[in-house]
Structure formats: structure tokens, C-alpha cells
MIBA-67239 format. One record per residue (C-alpha): residue number from 1; residue in one letter; x, y, z. Coordinates in steps of 0.25 Angstrom, whole numbers. Example, Ala and Ser with C-alpha at 12.3 -4.5 7.8 and 13.67 -1.06 7.14 Angstrom:
2
1;a;49;-18;31 $
2;s;55;-4;29 $
REM end
This chain:
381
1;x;493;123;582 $
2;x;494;135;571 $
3;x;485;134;559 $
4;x;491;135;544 $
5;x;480;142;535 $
6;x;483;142;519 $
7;x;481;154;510 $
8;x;483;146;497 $
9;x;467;150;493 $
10;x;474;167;494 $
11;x;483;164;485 $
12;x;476;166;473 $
13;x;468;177;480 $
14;x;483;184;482 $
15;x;487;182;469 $
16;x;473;188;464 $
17;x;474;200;472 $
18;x;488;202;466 $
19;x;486;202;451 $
20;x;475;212;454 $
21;x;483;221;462 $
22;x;495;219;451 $
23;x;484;222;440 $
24;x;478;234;449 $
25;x;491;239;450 $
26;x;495;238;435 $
27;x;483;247;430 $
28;x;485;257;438 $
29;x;499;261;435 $
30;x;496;259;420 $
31;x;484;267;424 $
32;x;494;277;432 $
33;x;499;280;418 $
34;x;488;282;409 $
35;x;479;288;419 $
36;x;489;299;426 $
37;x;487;312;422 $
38;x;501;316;420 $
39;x;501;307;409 $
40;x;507;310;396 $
41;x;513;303;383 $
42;x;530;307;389 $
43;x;526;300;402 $
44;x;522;288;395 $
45;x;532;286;385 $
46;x;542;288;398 $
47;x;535;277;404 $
48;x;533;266;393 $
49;x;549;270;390 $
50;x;556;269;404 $
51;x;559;255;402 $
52;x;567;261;389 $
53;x;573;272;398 $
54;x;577;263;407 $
55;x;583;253;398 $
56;x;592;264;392 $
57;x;597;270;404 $
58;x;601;256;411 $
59;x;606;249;398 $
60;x;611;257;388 $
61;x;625;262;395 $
62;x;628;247;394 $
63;x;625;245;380 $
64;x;631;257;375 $
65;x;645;250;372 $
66;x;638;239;363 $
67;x;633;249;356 $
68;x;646;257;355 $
69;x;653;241;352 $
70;x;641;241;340 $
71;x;644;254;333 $
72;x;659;252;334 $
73;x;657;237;328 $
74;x;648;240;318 $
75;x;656;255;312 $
76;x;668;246;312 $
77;x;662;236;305 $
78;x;656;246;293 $
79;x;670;250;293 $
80;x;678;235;289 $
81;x;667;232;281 $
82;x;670;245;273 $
83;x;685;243;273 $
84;x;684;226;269 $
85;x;673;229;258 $
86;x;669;245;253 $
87;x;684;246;252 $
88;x;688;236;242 $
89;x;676;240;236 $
90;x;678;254;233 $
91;x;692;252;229 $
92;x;690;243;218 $
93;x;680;253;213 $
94;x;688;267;215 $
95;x;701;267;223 $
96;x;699;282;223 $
97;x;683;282;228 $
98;x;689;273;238 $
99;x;699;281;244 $
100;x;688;292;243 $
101;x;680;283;251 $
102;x;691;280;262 $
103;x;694;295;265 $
104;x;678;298;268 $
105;x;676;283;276 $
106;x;689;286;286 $
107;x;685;300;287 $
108;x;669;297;292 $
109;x;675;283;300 $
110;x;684;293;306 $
111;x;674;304;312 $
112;x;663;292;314 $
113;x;674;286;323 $
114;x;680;296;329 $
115;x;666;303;332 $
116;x;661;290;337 $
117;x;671;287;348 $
118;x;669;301;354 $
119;x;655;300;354 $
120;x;656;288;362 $
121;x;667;292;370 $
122;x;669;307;373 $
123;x;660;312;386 $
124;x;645;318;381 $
125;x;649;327;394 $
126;x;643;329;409 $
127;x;641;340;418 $
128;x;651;341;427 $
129;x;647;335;440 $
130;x;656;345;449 $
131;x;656;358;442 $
132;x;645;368;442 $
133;x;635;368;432 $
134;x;634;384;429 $
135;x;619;382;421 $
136;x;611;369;425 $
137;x;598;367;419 $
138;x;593;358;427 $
139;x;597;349;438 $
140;x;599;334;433 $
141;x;589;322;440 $
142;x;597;313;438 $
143;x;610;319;442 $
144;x;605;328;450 $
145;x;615;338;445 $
146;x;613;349;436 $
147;x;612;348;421 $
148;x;616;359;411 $
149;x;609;364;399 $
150;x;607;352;387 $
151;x;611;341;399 $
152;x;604;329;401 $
153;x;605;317;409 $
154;x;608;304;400 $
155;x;602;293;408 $
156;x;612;280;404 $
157;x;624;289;407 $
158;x;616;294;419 $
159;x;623;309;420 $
160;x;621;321;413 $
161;x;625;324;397 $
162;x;629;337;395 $
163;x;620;341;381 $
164;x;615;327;379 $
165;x;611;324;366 $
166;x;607;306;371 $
167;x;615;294;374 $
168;x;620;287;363 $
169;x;620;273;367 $
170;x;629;270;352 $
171;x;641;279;360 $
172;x;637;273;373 $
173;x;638;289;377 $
174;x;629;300;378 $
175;x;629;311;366 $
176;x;631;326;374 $
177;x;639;337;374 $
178;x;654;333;370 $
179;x;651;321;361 $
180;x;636;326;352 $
181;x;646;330;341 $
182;x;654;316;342 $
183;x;641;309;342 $
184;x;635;316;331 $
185;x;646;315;321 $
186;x;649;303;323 $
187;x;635;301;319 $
188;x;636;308;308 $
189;x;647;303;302 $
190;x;644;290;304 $
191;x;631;291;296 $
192;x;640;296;284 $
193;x;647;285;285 $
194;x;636;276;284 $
195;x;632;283;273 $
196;x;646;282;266 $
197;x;647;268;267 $
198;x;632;267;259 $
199;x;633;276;249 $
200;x;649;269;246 $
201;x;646;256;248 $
202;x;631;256;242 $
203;x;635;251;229 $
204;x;643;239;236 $
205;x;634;234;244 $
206;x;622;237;235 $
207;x;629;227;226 $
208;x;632;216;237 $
209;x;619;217;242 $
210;x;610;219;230 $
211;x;618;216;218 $
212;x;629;205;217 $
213;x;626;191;221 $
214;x;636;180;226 $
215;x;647;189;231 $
216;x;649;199;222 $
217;x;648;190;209 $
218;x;637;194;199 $
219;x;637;189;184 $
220;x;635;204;176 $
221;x;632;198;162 $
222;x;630;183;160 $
223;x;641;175;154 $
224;x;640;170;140 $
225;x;648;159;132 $
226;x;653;146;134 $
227;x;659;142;147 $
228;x;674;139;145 $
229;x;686;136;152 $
230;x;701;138;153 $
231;x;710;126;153 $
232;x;725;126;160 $
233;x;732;132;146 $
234;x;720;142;146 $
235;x;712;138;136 $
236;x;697;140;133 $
237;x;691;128;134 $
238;x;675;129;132 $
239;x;667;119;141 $
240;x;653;113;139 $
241;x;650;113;155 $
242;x;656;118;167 $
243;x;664;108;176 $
244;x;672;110;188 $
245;x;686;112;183 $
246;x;691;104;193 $
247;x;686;92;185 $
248;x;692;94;171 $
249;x;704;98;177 $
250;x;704;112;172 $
251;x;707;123;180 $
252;x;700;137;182 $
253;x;705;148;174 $
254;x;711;159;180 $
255;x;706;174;182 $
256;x;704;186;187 $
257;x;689;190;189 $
258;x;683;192;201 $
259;x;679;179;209 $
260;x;666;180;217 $
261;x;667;176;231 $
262;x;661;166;238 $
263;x;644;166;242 $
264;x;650;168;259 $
265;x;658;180;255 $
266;x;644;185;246 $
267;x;636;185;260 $
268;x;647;192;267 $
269;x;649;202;261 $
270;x;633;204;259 $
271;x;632;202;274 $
272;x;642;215;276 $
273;x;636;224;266 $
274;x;623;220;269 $
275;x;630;224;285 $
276;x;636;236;279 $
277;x;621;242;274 $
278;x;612;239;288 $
279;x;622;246;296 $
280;x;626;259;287 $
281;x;611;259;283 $
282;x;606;257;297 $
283;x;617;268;302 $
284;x;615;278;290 $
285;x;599;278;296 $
286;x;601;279;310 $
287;x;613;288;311 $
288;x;609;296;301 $
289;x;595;300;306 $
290;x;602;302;319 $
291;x;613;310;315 $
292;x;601;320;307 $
293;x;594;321;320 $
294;x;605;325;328 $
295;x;610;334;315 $
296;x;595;340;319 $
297;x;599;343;334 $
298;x;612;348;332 $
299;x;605;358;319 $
300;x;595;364;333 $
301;x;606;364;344 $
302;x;599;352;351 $
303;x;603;338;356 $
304;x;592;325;355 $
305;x;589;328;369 $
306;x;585;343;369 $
307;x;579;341;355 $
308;x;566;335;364 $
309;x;568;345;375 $
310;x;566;356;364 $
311;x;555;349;358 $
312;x;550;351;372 $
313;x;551;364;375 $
314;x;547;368;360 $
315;x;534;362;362 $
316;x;533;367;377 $
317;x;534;381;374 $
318;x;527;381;363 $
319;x;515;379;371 $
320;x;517;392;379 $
321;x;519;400;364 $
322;x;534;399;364 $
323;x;546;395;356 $
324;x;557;386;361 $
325;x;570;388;357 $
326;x;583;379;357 $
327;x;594;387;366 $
328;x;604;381;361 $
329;x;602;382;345 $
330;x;609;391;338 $
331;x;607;388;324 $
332;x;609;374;316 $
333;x;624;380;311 $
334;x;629;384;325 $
335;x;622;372;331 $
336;x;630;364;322 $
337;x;644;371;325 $
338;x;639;369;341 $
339;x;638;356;341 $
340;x;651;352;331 $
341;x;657;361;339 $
342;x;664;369;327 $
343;x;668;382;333 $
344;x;680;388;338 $
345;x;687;387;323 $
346;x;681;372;322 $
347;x;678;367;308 $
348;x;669;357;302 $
349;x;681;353;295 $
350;x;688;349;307 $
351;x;679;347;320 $
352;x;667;341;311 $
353;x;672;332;298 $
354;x;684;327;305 $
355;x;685;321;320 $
356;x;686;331;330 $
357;x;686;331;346 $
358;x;683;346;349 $
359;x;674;348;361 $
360;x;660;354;361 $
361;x;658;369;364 $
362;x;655;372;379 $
363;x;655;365;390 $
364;x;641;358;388 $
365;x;637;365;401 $
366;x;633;378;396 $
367;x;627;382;382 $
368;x;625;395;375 $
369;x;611;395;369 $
370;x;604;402;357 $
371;x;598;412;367 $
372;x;612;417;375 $
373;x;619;418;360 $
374;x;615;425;348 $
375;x;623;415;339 $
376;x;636;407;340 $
377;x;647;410;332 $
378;x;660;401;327 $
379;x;669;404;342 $
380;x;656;401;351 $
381;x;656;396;363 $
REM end
């Protein structure tokens, strides 16, 4: 005959010993990271962000067209608005200021979409996977092949960029060697946009929102006199009160001022321009400051990315008495004519102020630095 023995008096001694173990566990690892003497501020920003990183890297390749479906929806929608109501406007005001006006809109709406699409479309360029590398840097962890100078691995697209400036999850595209100009352009002249739709459209919506009450309908001077009325002959007939014609019989004269429309169209068109403000507001902000900071980038000869590994490398050999110095800086005028691009009989004119789909210089495998070359002319590369 076999004996049963109970363990329900362990239990809680089990569940005891458990919590303590857990709680034992938990401190030392918080512990591990306070108390390791390889511990610095970089290695513990990278730990309290990894859930971030991780986040990004999972998530962000699959929200990148709902951000590219929000910039398409919201710049279309800046445009009707200024077509149904900034036209009418400026046209009953000054049909020659307006046709002004629509030269200068077409012109920034055309490089903003132009330079958009490509930025979102065109290829930031990859090493090529079965050709050899001629001068590789380094060797890749990720990819485990070899990188060459100004590439980095971009973690949502999960290869190599050649000269990688970030991922731009508005493009759902990273920004690198063949589309930085698209991207910056299309940053720049989206900010003069905004700022043309303000400084056009300030008076307008300064007066909707600030101004004119119930649509549009403000009473400049007060009215003075008796109240009269006009019978069917039209006669001036004086009246003592103000009744409904409808109940004299008398109909309403007939004119030609302006009617006021009704209190729903009012809120509308306050709801739109009050729309119109956040949005080019927000976007003259945001855009505007990004667009100076990358102008700063391109002025060194430096993209976002290497901006930090310079910073680096400055304050690394300063350490042992030496100055660093960006290879690939030749100047803030030949940096600029780099990067647009504008050699080879290129023109600002042409290749700048109007759309243009000329390809970078090189191959973005190989780049001439400051130290190899002396100065770079009009015909370089």
C-alpha cells in the first residue's frame, strides 16, 4: 500500500524562496551596470535607448508609407486651399499682383514636387554586392562585406548606404549618395513655400482670425437716420419699427451690396485658415531649422552622420596635441558646387533653380580628399 505525502505547507516556502532569488537577481544586474568599471555615460544612454533602437529598426519600414500618404495629403491640401480661397482673394485686390503670385507658386510647387518624388524614389545607392571594392575602409558587421569611405550601415533598410546622411522615415527612403541633393532641395524649397503662403496670405487670415466677425461682415461706421423702406413702385416709405416684410406685404428692395454669409460658412472658413496657419507655421519651424543645419553640413563638406564622427576624432586628437581635419572639405564655395553638382558647364540657373535630374559626381566608392588635391576647379572630377 503506497503512501501519499502532501507538500501544500512548501508551497509557500517555494514561493519564498523565488521572490528572493528574483529580487537577488534584479539588483545585481542593476548593480552590473552601475558598479562595472567599464562603465561610462555612451554605455548607458545605449542601454536606457535600446528599446527606442529597437522600436525603429522593427517598425519604422512599415510606417514610412503613412508618413509618405501624410505629406502627400497635407501639401495637396495647402494647395486647394490656396487655389479655392488666396486666389479669389488676390484677384479682386490686384489681377496683376496675382498673376505675380501664380508664376512664383507654380514655380516653388513645381521643384517641391518634383524634388520630393525623387527624394522618395530614386535609390540613396549601395555597394555593389559582386564587384570589387578597390578602397574599403572597413569590413561591415552586419553585412559582413566591405564598406567604402563615407558608408554606413542603415539598420531599417538593413544594407550598406553609400555616403549616408540618416533615414528619412517622411520619404520612406534613406538620404545618401544620389538623392542628398533631391532631399535637401526639396527641403528648401518647401520652407519658401511656407513662408510665401505667410507673408501673402498674412493679411487675409489675420483678418478672419483676428478682425472680421460673422463671416466676413463687420459694420465700419454706425448707421444713422430713420429706418425706411422701399414699397413695390419704389418709394421711400419711413417706418416707426421694424416688421417682417412678409407681414405687410411688402417686398425687400433690391441691391447690389455684398450679402454676408451664413454663421456655418463663418466657422468654416475660420477652421481652414486657422488649418492653413498650424500647418505652414509648424512647417516654416521645423523645416526651416532642418534645412539651416544641413545648409551648415554641406558649408564643411560633412553629412549628419560624420558630423559626430568629426566631433570624435576632433576631441580624440586633441588630446594627444593634434589638429583634426575634414578630408573631404574643400571650402564652403566648392563644397557647395560638390554637392549641387554644378560642374561640367552646369549652372545654378539651370541644375539648381529649375528641376533637374543630373547625377552626382563620382561613383560614391571613391572620393578625392583635401589632402590628395590642392583645390578643385570648374571641370573636376
Amino acid at each position: 500500500m503506497s503512501r501519499i505525502q502532501w507538500r501544500v505547507r512548501e508551497i509557500p516556502k517555494t514561493i519564498s524562496q523565488t521572490v528572493r532569488f528574483r529580487w537577488r537577481y534584479g539588483k545585481q544586474c542593476i548593480r552590473s551596470l552601475t558598479y562595472n568599471h567599464h562603465m561610462n555615460q555612451s554605455y548607458a544612454s545605449d542601454v536606457v535607448m535600446e528599446p527606442i533602437f529597437w522600436f525603429v529598426d522593427n517598425f519604422t519600414h512599415l510606417l514610412g508609407p503613412f508618413f509618405v500618404f501624410a505629406v502627400v495629403c497635407l501639401t495637396t491640401a495647402v494647395v486647394v486651399i490656396c487655389y479655392w480661397i488666396g486666389l479669389p482673394y488676390w484677384w479682386s485686390r490686384n489681377p496683376h499682383v496675382t498673376g505675380f503670385l501664380l508664376v512664383v507658386g507654380h514655380w516653388l510647387l513645381l521643384n517641391v514636387t518634383y524634388n520630393f518624388y525623387k527624394a522618395a524614389s530614386v535609390s540613396p545607392g549601395y555597394p555593389p554586392e559582386k564587384e570589387l571594392i578597390a578602397e574599403a575602409v572597413s569590413i561591415c558587421k552586419k553585412c559582413i562585406a566591405p564598406k567604402p569611405p563615407r558608408t554606413h550601415h542603415c539598420s531599417v533598410c538593413n544594407r550598406c548606404v553609400l555616403k549616408m546622411d540618416h533615414h528619412c522615415p517622411w520619404l520612406n527612403n534613406c538620404v545618401g549618395y544620389q538623392n542628398h541633393r533631391y532631399f535637401f532641395l526639396y527641403m528648401l524649397y518647401t520652407t519658401i513655400g511656407t513662408l510665401f503662403i505667410i507673408v501673402f496670405g498674412f493679411e487675409f487670415g489675420y483678418g478672419v482670425l483676428f478682425l472680421e466677425e460673422s463671416g466676413g461682415w463687420k459694420e465700419v461706421e454706425p448707421l444713422h437716420g430713420h429706418p425706411v423702406r422701399f414699397n413695390l413702385s419704389g418709394h421711400i416709405i419711413p417706418v416707426t419699427e421694424m416688421n417682417d416684410y412678409e407681414h405687410d406685404g411688402m417686398a425687400p428692395a433690391e441691391h447690389d451690396l455684398p450679402v454676408p454669409r451664413g454663421n456655418d460658412w463663418a466657422t468654416t472658413l475660420h477652421g481652414i485658415i486657422l488649418f492653413m496657419a498650424l500647418i505652414n507655421v509648424a512647417t516654416l519651424f521645423a523645416l526651416g531649422s532642418l534645412t539651416a543645419w544641413h545648409s551648415a553640413l554641406i558649408t564643411r563638406g560633412e553629412t549628419s552622420i560624420e558630423t559626430h564622427i568629426n566631433k570624435s576624432e576632433t576631441k580624440r586628437l586633441a588630446t594627444l596635441n593634434k589638429t583634426y581635419r575634414n578630408p573631404y572639405d574643400f571650402g564652403p564655395r566648392q563644397n557647395w558646387k560638390l554637392f549641387l553638382g554644378i560642374h561640367r558647364k552646369r549652372s545654378w540657373w539651370r541644375h539648381v533653380l529649375l528641376p533637374s535630374s543630373h547625377k552626382p559626381d563620382g561613383n560614391g566608392l571613391t572620393w578625392l580628399t583635401s589632402g590628395t588635391i590642392d583645390g578643385v576647379d570648374d571641370e573636376w572630377p
